[in-house]
C-alpha angles and dihedrals in degrees: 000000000000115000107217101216080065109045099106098050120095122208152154117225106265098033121148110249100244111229094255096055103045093089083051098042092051106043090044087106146304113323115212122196140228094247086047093255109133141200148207130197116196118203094246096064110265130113143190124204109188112198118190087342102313114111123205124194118225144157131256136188156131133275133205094268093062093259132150105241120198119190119197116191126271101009121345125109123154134165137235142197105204123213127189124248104215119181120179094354095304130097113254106179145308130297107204106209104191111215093218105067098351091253112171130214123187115211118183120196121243136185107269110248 
């Protein structure tokens, strides 16, 4: 499946997501996670991330640094490299690398219902 919004980007599976390209990466389309949570970015910088069918409304954003930034009211905040997931030279979704602990989340883009 290509995903339009992409189809001008060029990457390898693992690549970092250069600064200039995170608002389009994230708002390509519905990420869906390994554990069936999902998530949607809008363009203007909110996000909701719905988990066993309770969704919760968040921020996101970039920094300076080209990372990927996620607010969580009323105290959460944590940063992100993203990296591209690339399967048989198309991007298939979003790895979220956080930057405290080196957690990692894979998110794999699906058609919006």
């Amino acid at each position: 499946m290509v995903i339009p919004a992409l189809a001008d980007i060029h990457a390898d599976d693992g690549d970092r997501v250069a600064r200039d390209q995170i608002s389009v990466a994230v708002t390509a389309g519905r990420l869906e996670y390994n554990d069936g949570a999902s998530q949607v970015f809008e363009p203007d910088g909110n996000t909701t991330y719905v988990e066993a069918g309770r969704p919760t409304r968040g921020e996101w954003s970039v920094d300076d640094d080209g990372h990927f930034c996620s607010f969580w009211p009323p105290s959460y905040r944590a940063s992100y490299e993203l990296r591209w997931t690339v399967e048989n030279g198309a991007i298939t979704g979003l790895r979220f690398v956080e930057l405290s602990g080196g957690a990692e989340f894979v998110g794999h883009y699906r058609p919006v219902h």
